[in-house]
ZADO-1210 file (C-alpha; in nm, 4 decimals, padded with zeros to 6 digits):
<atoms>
<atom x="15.4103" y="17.8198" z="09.7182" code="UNK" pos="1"/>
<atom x="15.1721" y="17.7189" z="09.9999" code="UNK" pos="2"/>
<atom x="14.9443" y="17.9538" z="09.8376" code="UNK" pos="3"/>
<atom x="14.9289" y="17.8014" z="09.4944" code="UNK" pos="4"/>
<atom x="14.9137" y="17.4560" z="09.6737" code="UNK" pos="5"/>
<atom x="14.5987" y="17.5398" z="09.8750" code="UNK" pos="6"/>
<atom x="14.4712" y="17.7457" z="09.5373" code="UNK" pos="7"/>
<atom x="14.5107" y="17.3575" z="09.3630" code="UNK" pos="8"/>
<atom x="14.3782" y="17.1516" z="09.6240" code="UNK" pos="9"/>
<atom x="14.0685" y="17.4311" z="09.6200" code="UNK" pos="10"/>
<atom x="14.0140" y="17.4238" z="09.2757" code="UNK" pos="11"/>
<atom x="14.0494" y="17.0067" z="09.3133" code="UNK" pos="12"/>
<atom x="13.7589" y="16.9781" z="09.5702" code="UNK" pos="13"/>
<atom x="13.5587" y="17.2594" z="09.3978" code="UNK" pos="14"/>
<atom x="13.5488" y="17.0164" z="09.0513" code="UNK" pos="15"/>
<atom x="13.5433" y="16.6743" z="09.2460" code="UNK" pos="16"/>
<atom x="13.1901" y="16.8615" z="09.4189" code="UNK" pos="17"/>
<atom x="13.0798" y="16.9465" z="09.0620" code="UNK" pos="18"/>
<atom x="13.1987" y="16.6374" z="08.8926" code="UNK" pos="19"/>
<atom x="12.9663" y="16.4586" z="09.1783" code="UNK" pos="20"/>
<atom x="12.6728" y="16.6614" z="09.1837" code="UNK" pos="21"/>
<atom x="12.6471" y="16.7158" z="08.8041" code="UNK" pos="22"/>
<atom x="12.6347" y="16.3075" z="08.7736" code="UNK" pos="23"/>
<atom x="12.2956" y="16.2232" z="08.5479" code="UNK" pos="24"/>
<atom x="12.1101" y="15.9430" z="08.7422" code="UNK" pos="25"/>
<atom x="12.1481" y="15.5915" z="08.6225" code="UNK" pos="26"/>
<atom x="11.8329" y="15.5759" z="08.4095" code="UNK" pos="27"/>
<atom x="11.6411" y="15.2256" z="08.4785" code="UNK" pos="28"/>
<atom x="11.4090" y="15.1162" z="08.1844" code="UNK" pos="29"/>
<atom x="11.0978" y="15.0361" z="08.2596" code="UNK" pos="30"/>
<atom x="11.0346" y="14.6252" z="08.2930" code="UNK" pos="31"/>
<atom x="10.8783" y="14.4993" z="07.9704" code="UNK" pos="32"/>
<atom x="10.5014" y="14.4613" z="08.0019" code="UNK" pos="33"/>
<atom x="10.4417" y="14.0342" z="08.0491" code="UNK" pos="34"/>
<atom x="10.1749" y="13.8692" z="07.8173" code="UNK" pos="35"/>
<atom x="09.9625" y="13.6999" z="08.1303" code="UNK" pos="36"/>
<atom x="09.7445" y="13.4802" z="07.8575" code="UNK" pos="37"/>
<atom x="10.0928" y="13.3905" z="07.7042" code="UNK" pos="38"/>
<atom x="10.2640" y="13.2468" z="08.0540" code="UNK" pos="39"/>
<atom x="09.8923" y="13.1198" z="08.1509" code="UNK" pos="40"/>
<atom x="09.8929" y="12.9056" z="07.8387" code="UNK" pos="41"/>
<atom x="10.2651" y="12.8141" z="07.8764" code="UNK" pos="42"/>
<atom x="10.2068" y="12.6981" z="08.2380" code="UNK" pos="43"/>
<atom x="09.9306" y="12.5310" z="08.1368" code="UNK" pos="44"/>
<atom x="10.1178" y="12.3243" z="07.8692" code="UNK" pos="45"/>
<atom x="10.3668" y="12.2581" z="08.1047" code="UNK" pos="46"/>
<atom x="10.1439" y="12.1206" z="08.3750" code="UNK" pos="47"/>
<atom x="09.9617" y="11.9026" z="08.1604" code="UNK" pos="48"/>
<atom x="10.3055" y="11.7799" z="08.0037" code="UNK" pos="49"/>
<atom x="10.4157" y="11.6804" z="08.3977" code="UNK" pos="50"/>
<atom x="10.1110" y="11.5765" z="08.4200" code="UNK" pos="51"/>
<atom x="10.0709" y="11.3212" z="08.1539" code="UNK" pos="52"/>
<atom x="10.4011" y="11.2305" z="08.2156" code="UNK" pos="53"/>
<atom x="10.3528" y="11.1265" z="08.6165" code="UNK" pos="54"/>
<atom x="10.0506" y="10.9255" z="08.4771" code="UNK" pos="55"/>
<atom x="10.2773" y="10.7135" z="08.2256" code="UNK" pos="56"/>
<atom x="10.4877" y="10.6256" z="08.4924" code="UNK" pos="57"/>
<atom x="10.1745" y="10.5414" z="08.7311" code="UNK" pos="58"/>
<atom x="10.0783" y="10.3093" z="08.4519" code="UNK" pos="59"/>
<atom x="10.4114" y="10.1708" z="08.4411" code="UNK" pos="60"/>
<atom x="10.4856" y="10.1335" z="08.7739" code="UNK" pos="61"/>
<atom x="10.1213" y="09.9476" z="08.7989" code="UNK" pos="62"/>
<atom x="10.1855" y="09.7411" z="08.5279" code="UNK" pos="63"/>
<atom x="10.4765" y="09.5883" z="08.6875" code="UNK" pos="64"/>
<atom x="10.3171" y="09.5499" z="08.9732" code="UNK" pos="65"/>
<atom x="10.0174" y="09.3779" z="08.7557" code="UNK" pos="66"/>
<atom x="10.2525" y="09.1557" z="08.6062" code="UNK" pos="67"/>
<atom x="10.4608" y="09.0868" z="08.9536" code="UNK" pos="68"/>
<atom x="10.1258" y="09.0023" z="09.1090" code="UNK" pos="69"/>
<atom x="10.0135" y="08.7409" z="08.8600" code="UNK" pos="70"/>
<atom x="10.3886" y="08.5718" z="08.8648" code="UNK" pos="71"/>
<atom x="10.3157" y="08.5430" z="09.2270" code="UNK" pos="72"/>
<atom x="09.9560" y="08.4426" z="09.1777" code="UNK" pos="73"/>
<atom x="10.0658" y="08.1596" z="08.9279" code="UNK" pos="74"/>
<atom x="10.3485" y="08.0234" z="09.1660" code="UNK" pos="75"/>
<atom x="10.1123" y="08.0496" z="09.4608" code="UNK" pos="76"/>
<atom x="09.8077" y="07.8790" z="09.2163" code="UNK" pos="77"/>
<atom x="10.0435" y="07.6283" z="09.1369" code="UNK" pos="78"/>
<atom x="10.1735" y="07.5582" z="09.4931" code="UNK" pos="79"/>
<atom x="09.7801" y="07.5336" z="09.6425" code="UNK" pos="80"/>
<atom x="09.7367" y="07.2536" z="09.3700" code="UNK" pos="81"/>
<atom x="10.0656" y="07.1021" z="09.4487" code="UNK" pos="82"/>
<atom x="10.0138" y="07.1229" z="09.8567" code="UNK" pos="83"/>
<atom x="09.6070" y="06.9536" z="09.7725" code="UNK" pos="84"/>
<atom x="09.7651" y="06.7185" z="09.5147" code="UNK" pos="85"/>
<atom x="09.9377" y="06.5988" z="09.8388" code="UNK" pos="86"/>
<atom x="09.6761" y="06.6281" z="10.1154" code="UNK" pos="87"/>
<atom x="09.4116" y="06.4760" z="09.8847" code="UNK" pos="88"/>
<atom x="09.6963" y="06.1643" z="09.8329" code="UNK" pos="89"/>
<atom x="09.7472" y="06.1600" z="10.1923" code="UNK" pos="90"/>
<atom x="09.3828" y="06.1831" z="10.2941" code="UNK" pos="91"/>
<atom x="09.3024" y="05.8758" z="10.0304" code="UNK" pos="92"/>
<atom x="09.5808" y="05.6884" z="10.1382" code="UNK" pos="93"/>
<atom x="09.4251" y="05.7137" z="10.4779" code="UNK" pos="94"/>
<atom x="09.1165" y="05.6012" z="10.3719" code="UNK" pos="95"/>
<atom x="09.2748" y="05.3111" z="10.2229" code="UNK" pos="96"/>
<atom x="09.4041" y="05.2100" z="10.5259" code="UNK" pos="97"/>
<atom x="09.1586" y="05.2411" z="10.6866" code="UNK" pos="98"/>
<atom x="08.9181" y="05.0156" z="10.4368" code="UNK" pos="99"/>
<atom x="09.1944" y="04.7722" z="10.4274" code="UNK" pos="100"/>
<atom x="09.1567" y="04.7111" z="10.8082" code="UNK" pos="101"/>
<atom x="08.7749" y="04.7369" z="10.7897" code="UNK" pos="102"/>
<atom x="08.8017" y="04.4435" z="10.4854" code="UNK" pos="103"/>
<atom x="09.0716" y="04.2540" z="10.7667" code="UNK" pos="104"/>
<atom x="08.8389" y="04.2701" z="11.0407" code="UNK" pos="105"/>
<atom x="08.5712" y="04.1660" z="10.8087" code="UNK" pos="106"/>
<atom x="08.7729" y="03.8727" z="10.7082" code="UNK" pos="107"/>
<atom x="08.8753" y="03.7958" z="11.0584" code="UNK" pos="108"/>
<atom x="08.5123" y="03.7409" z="11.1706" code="UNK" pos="109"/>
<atom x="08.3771" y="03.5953" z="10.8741" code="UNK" pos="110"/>
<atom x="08.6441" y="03.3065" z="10.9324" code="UNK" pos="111"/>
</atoms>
């Protein structure tokens, strides 16, 4: 019995050493050649999409600022004429005065 059982695990090391060495290697295909003009032009496309693309939003993001500017420029336009509106009222209210006292002194000594 101990004979047939080594005879069996013999014969089962003898074909697991056969099964293993007789194993074909995995056969790796060959990478497909690339078309280099093909990617070149499709890179190409792509960075000129990107691209055009960043420009729009330059242009976008300086026309807002464009249009932010003048609202500010036509608030601040239309405070400097306000704010010399009111010096310029000021200054010829001062003058007034001041010709109203000259025409009072004037008056004083012609009496």
């Amino acid at each position: 019995m101990k004979l047939r059982h080594m005879k069996f695990i013999g014969l089962a090391a003898i074909s697991v050493l056969a099964t293993a060495c007789n194993d074909k290697p995995i056969e790796t295909k060959a990478p497909e050649p690339v078309d280099v003009q093909a990617t070149e032009r499709i890179n190409h496309k792509l960075l000129n999409s990107m691209r055009k693309i960043s420009e729009q939003q330059l242009d976008q993001v300086e026309d807002a600022g464009k249009d932010a500017l003048q609202l500010l420029a036509e608030s601040d336009r239309q405070e400097l004429i306000d704010l010399t509106i009111e010096e310029s009222s000021e200054a010829v209210l001062e003058s007034g005065d001041k010709m109203l006292r000259l025409l009072e002194d004037i008056n004083g000594i012609s009496e």
